[in-house]
N, CA, C, O and CB atoms as a CASP TS submission, in Angstrom:
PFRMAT TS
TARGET T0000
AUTHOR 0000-0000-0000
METHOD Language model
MODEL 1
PARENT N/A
ATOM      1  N   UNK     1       0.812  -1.184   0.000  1.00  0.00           N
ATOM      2  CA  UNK     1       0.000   0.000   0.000  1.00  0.00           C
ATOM      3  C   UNK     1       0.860   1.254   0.000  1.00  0.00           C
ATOM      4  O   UNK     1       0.486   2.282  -0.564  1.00  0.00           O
ATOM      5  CB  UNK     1      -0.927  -0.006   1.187  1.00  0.00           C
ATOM      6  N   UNK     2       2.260   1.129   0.775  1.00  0.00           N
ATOM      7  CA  UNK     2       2.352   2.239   0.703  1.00  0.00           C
ATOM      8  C   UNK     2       3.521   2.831  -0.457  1.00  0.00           C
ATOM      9  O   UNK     2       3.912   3.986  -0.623  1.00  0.00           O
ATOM     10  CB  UNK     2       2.499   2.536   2.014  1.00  0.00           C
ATOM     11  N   UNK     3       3.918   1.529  -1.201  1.00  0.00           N
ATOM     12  CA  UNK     3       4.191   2.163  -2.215  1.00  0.00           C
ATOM     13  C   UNK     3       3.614   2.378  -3.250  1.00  0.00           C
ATOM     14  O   UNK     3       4.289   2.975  -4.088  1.00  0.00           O
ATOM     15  CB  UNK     3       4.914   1.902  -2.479  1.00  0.00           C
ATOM     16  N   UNK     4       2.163   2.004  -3.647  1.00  0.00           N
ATOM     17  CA  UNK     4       1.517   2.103  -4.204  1.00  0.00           C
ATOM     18  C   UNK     4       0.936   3.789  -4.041  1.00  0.00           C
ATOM     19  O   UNK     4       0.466   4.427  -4.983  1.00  0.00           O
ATOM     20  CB  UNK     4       0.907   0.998  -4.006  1.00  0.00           C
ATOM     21  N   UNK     5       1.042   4.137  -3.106  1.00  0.00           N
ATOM     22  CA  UNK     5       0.937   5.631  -2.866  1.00  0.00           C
ATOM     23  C   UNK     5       1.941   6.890  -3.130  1.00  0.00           C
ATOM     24  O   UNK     5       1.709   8.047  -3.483  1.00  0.00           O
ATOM     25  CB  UNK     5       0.739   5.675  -1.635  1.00  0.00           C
ATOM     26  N   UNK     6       3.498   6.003  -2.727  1.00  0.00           N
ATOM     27  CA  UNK     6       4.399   6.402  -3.296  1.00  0.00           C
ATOM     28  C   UNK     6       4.415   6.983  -4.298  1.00  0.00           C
ATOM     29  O   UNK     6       4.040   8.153  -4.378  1.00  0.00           O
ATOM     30  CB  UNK     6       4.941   5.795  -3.380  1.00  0.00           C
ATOM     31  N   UNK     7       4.767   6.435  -5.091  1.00  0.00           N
ATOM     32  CA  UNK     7       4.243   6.435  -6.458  1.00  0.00           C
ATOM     33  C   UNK     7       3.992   7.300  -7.360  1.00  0.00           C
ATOM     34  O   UNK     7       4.616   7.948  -8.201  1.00  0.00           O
ATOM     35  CB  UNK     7       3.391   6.042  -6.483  1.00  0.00           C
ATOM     36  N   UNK     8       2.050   7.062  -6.701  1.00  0.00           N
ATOM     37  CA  UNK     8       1.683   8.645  -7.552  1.00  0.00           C
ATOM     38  C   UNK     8       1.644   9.800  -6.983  1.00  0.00           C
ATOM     39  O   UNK     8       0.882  10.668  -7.411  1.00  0.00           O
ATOM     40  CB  UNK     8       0.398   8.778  -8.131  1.00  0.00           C
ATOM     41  N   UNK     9       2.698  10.075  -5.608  1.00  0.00           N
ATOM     42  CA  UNK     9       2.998  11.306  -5.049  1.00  0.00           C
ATOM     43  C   UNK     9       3.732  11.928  -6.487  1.00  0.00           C
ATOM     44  O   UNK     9       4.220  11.178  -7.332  1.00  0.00           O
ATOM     45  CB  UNK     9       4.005  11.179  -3.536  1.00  0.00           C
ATOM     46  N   UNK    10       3.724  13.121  -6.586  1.00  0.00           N
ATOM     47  CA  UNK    10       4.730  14.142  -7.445  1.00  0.00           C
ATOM     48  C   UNK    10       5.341  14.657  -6.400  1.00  0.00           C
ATOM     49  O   UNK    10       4.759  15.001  -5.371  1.00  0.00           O
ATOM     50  CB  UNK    10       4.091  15.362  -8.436  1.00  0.00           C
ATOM     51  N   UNK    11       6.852  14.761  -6.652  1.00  0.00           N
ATOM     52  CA  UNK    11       8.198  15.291  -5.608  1.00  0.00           C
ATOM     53  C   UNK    11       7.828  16.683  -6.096  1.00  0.00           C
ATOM     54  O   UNK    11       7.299  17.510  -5.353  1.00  0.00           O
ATOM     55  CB  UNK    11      10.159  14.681  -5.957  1.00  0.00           C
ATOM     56  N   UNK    12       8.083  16.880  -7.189  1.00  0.00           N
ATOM     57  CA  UNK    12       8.160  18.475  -7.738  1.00  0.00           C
ATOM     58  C   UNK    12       7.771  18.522  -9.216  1.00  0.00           C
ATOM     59  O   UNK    12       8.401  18.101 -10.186  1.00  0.00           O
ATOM     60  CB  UNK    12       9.775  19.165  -7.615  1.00  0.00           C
ATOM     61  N   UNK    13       6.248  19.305  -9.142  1.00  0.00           N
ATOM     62  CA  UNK    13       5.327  19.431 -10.340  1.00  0.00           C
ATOM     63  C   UNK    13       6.463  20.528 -10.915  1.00  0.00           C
ATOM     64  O   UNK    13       5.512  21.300 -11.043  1.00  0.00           O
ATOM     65  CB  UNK    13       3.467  20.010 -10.037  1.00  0.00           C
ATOM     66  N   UNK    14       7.223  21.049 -11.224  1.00  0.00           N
ATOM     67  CA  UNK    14       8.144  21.920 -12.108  1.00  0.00           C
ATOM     68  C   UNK    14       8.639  20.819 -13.187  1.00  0.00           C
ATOM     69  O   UNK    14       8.544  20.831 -14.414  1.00  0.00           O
ATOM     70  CB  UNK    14       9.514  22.685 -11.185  1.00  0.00           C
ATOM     71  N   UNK    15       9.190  19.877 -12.322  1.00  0.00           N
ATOM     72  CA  UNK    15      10.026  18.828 -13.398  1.00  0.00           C
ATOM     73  C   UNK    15       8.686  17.917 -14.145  1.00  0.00           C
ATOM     74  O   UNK    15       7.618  17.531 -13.670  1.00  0.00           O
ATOM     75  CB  UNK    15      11.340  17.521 -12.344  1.00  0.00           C
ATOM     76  N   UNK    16       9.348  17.771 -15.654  1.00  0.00           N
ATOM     77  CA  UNK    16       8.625  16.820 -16.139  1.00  0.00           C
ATOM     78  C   UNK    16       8.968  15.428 -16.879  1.00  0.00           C
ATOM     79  O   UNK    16       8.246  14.757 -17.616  1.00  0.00           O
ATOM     80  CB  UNK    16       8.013  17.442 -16.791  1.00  0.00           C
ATOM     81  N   UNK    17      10.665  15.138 -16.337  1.00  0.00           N
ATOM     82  CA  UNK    17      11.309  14.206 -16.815  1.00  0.00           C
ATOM     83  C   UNK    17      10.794  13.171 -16.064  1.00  0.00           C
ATOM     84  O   UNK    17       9.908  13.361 -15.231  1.00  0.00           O
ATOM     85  CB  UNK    17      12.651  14.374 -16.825  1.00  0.00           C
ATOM     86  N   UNK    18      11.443  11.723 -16.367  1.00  0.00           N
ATOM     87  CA  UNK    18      11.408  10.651 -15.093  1.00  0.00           C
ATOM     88  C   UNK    18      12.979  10.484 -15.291  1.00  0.00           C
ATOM     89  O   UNK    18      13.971  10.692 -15.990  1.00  0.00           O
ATOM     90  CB  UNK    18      10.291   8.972 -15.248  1.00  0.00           C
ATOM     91  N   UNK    19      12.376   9.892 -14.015  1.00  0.00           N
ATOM     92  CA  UNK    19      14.163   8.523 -14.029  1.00  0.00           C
ATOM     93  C   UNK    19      14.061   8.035 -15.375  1.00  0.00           C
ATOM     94  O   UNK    19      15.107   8.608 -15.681  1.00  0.00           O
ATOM     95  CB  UNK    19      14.163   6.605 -12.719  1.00  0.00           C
ATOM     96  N   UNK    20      13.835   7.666 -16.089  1.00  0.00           N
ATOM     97  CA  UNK    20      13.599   6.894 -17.336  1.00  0.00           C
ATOM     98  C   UNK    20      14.781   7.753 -18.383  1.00  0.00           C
ATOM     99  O   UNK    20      15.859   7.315 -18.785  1.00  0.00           O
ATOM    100  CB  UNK    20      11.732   6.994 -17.891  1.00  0.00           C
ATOM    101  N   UNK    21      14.263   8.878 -18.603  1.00  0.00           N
ATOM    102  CA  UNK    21      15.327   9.637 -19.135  1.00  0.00           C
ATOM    103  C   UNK    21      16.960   9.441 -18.937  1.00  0.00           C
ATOM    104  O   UNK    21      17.659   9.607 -19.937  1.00  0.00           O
ATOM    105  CB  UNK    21      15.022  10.803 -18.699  1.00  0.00           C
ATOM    106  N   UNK    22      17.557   9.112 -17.748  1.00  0.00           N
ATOM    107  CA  UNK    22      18.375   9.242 -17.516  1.00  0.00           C
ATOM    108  C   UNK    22      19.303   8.162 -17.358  1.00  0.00           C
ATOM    109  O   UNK    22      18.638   7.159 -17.612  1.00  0.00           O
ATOM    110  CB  UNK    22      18.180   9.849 -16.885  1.00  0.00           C
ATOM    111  N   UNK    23      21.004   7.655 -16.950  1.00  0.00           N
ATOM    112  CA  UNK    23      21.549   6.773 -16.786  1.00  0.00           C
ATOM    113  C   UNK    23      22.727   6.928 -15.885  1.00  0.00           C
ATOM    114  O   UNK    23      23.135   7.916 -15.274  1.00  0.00           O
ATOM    115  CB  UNK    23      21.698   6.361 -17.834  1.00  0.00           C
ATOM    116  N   UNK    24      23.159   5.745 -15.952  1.00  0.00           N
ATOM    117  CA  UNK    24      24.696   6.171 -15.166  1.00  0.00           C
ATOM    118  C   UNK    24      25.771   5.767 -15.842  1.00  0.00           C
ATOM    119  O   UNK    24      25.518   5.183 -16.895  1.00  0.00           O
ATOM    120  CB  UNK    24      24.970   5.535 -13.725  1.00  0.00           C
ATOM    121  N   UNK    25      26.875   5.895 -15.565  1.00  0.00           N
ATOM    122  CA  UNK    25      27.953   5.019 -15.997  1.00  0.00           C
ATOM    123  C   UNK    25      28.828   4.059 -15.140  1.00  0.00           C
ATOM    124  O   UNK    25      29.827   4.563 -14.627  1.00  0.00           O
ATOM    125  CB  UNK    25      28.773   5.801 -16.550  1.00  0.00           C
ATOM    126  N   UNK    26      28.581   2.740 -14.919  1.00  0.00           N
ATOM    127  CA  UNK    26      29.476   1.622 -14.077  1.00  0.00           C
ATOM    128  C   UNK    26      30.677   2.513 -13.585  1.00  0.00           C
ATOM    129  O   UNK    26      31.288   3.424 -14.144  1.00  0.00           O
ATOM    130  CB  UNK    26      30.092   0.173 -15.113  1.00  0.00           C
ATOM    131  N   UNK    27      30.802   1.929 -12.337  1.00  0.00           N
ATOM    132  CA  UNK    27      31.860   2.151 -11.672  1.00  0.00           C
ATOM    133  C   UNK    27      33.454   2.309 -12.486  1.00  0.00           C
ATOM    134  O   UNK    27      34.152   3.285 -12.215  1.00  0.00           O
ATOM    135  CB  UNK    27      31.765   1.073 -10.745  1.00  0.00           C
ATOM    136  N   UNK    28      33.795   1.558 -13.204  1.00  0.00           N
ATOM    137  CA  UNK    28      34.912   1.536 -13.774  1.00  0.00           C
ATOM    138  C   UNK    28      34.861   2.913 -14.856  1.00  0.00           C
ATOM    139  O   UNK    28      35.899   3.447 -15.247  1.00  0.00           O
ATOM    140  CB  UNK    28      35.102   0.058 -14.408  1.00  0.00           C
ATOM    141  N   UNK    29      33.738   3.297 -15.188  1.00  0.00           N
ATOM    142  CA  UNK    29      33.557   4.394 -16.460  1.00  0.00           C
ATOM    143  C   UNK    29      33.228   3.589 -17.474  1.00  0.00           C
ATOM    144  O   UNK    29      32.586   4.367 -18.180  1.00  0.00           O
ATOM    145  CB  UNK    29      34.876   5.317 -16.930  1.00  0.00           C
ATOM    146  N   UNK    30      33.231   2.240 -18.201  1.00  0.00           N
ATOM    147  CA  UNK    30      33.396   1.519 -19.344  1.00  0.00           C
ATOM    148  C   UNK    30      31.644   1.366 -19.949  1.00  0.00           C
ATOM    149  O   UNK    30      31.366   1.299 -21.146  1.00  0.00           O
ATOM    150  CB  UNK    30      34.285  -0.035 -18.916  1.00  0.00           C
ATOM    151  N   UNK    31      30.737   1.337 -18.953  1.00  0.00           N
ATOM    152  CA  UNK    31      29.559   1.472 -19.771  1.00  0.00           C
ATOM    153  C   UNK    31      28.946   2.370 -19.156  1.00  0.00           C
ATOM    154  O   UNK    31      29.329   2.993 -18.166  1.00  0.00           O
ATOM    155  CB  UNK    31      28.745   0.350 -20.000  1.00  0.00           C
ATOM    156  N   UNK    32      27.367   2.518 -20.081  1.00  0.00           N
ATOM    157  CA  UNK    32      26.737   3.564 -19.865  1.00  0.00           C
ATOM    158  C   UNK    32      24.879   2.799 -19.478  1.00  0.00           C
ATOM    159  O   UNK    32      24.364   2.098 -20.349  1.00  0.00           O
ATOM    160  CB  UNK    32      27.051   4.663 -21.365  1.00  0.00           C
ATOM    161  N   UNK    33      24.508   2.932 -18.828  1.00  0.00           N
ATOM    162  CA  UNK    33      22.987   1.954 -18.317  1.00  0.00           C
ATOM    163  C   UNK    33      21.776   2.773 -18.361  1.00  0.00           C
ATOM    164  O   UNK    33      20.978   2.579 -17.444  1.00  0.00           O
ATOM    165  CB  UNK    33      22.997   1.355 -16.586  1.00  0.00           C
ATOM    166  N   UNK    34      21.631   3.203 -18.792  1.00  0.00           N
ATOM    167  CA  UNK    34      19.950   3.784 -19.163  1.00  0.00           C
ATOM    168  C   UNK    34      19.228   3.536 -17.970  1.00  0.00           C
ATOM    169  O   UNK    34      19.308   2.343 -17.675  1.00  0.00           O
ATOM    170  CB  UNK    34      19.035   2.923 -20.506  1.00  0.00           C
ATOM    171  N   UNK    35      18.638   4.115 -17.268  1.00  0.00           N
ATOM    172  CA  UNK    35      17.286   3.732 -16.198  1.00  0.00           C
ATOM    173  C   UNK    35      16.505   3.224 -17.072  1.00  0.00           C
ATOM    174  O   UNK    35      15.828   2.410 -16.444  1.00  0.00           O
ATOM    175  CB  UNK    35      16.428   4.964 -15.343  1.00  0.00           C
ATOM    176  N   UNK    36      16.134   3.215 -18.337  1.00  0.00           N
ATOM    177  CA  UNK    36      15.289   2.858 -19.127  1.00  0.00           C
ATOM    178  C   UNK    36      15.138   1.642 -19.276  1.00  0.00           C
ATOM    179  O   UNK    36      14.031   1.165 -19.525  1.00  0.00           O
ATOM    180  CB  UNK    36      15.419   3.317 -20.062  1.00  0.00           C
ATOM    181  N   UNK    37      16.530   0.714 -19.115  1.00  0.00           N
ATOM    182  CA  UNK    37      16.511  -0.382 -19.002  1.00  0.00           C
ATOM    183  C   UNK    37      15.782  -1.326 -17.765  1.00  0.00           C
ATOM    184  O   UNK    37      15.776  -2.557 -17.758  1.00  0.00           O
ATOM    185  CB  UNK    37      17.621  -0.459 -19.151  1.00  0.00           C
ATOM    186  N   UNK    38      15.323  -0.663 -16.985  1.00  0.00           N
ATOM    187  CA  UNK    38      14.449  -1.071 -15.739  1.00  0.00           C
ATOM    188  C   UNK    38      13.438  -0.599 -15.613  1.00  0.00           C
ATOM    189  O   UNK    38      12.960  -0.472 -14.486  1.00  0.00           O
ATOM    190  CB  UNK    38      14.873  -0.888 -14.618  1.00  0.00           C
ATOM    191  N   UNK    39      12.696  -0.132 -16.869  1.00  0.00           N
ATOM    192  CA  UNK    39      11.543   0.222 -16.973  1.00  0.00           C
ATOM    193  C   UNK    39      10.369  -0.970 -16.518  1.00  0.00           C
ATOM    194  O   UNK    39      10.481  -2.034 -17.127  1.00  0.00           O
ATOM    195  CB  UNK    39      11.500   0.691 -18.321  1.00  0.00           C
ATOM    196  N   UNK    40       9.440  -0.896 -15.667  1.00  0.00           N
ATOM    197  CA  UNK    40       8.377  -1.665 -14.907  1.00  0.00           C
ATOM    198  C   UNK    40       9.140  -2.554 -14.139  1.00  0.00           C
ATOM    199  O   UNK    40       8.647  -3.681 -14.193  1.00  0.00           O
ATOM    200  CB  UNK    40       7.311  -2.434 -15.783  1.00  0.00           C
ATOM    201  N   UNK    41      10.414  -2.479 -13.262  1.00  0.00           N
ATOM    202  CA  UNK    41      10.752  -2.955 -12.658  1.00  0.00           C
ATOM    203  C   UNK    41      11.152  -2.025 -11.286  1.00  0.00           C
ATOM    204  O   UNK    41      11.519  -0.862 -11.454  1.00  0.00           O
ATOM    205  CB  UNK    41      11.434  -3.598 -13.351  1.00  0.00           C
ATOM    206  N   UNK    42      11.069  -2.548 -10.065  1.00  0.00           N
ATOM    207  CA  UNK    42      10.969  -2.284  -8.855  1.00  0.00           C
ATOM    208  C   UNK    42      12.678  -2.113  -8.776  1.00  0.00           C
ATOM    209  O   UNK    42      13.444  -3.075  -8.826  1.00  0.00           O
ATOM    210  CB  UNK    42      10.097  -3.436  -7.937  1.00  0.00           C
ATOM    211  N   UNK    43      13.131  -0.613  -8.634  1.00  0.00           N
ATOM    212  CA  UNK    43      14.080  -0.249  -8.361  1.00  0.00           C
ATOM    213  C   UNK    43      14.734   1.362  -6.979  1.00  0.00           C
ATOM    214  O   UNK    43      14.559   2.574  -6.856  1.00  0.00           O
ATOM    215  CB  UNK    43      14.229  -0.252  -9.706  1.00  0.00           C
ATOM    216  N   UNK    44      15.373   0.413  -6.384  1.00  0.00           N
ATOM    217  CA  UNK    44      16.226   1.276  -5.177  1.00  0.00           C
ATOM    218  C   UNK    44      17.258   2.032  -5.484  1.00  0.00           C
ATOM    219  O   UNK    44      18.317   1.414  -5.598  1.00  0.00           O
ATOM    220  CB  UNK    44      16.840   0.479  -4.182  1.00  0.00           C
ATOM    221  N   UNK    45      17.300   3.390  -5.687  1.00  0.00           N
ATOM    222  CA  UNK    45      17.969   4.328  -5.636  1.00  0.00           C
ATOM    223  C   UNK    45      18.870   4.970  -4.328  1.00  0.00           C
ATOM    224  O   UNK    45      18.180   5.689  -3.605  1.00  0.00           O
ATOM    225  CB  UNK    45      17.165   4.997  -6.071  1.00  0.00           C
ATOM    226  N   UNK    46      20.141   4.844  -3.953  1.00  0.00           N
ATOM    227  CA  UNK    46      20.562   5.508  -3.074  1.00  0.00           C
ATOM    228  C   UNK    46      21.820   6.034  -3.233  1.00  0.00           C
ATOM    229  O   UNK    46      22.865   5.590  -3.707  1.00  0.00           O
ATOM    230  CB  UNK    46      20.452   4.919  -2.131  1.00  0.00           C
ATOM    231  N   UNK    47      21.411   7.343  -2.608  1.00  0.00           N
ATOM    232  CA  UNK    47      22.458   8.127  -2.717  1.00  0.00           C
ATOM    233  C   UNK    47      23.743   7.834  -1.683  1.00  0.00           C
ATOM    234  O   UNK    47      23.378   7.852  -0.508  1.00  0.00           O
ATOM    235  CB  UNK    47      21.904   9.442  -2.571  1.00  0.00           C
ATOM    236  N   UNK    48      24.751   7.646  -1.816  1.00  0.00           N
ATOM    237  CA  UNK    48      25.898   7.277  -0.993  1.00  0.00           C
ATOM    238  C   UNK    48      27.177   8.151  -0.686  1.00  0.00           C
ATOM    239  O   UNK    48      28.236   7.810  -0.158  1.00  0.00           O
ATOM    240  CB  UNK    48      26.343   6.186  -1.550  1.00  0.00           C
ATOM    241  N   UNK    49      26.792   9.315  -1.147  1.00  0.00           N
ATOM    242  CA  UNK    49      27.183  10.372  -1.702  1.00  0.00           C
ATOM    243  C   UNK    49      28.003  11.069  -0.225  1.00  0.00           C
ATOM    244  O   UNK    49      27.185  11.007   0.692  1.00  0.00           O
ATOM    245  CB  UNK    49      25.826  11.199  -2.469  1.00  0.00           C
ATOM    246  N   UNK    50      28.983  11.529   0.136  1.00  0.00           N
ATOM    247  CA  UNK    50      29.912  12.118   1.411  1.00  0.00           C
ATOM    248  C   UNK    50      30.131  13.377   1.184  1.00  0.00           C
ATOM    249  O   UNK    50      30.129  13.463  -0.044  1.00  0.00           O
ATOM    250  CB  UNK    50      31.335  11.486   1.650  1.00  0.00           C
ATOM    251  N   UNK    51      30.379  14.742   1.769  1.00  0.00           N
ATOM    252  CA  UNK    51      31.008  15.111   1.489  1.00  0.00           C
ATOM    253  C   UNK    51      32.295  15.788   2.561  1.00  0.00           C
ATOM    254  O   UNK    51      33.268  16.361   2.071  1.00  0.00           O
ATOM    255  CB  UNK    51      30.330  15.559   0.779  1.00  0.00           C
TER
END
């Protein structure tokens, strides 16, 4: 339920991209991964980020 609510919260009606748009590049730099590629699949995002 409650990610099902998740969901269709909007973070910020300004933006009109998704994750979908976007990708990363593997740790080493050698490829490039589309979020697109996990399209209808249940995915965890975290930031691990220090500064």
């Amino acid at each position: 339920m409650f990610l099902t609510q998740c969901c269709k919260d909007v973070c910020n009606p300004a933006v009109s991209d998704t994750i979908h748009n976007y990708g990363v590049k593997t740790l080493n730099g050698t490829q490039y991964i589309p979020f697109s590629h996990y399209a209808g699949s249940y995915v965890l995002i975290v930031n691990v980020a220090t500064f």
